[in-house]
C-alpha positions as CSV (number, residue, x, y, z in Angstrom):
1,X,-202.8,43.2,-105.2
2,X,-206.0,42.2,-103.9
3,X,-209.2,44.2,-102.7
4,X,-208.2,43.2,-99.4
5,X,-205.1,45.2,-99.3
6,X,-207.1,48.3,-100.4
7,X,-209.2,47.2,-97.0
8,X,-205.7,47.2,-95.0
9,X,-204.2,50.6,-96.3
10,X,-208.3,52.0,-95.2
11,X,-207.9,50.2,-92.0
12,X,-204.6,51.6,-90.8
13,X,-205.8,55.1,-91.9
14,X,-208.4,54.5,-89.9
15,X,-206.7,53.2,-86.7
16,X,-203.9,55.0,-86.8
17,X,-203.3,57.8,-89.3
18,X,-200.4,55.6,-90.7
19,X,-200.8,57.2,-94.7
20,X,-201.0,60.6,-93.3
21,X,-202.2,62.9,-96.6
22,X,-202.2,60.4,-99.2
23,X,-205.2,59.2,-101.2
24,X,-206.8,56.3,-103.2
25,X,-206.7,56.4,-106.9
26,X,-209.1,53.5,-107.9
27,X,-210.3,52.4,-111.3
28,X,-213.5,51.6,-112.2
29,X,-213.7,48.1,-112.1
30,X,-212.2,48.4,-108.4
31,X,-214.6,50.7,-107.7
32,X,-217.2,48.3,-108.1
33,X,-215.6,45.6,-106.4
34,X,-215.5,47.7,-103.5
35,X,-219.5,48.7,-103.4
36,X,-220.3,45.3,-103.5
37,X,-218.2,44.0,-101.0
38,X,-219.5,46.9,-98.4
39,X,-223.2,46.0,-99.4
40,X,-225.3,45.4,-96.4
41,X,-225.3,42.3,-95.0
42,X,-221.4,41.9,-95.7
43,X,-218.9,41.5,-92.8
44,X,-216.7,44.6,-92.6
45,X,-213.6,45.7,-91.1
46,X,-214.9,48.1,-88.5
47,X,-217.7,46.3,-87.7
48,X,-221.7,45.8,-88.9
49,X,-222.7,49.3,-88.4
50,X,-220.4,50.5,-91.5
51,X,-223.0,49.4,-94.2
52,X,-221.4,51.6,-97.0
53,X,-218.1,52.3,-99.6
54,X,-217.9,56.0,-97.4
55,X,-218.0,54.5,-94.3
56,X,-215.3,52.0,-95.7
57,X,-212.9,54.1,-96.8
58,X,-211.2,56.3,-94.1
59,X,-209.4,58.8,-96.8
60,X,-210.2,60.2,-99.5
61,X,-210.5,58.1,-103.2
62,X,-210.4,59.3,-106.5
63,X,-211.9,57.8,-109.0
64,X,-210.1,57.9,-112.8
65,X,-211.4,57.1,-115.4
66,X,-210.0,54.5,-118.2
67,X,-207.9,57.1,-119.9
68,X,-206.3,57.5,-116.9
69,X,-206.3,54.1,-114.7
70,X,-206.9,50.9,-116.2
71,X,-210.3,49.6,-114.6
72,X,-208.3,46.7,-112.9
73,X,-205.7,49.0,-111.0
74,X,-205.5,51.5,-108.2
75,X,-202.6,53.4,-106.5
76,X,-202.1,54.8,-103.2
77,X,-201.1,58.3,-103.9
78,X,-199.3,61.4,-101.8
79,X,-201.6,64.0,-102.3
80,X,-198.5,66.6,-102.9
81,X,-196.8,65.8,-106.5
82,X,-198.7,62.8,-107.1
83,X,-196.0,60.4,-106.5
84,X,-197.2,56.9,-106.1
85,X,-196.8,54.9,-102.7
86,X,-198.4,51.7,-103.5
87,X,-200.0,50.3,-106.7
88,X,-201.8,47.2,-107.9
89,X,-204.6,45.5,-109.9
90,X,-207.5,43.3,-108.2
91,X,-207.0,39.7,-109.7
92,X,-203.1,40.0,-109.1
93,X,-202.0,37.0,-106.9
94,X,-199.6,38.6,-104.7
């Protein structure tokens, strides 16, 4: 799955409360991947005044660490029993 999926699951949280209480898990390298692309100057999904990765993200992310999340993945959690949503890896195709 791509970074712009991660953008899509924020979105909907956003506009519509669709993922209720779930959360981001997000390794490191997707971490990254999101800073830069929220860097000012970047087009983003809510418009030009959102200039940063908090103003991105409209619930909460957790980042793991490599012991626990390879730096490529993330996972869209519920936050009650940890059971995975959604997962994927930036760099996936589909």
């Amino acid at each position: 799955m791509s970074l712009q999926r991660i953008e899509a699951i924020a979105r909907e949280q956003y506009e519509t409360g669709a993922h209720g209480a779930r959360h981001l898990m997000l390794g490191l390298d997707v971490l990254e991947a999101l800073r830069a692309r929220a860097a000012k100057g970047v087009a983003h999904p809510y418009g030009p005044d959102r200039e940063n990765l908090d103003a991105l993200m409209s619930m909460p992310a957790i980042i793991a660490d490599e012991d626990t999340l390879e730096a490529t993945a993330w996972r869209l959690c519920e936050n009650a029993g940890r059971v995975t949503v959604e997962q994927g890896r930036i760099g996936d195709p589909s």
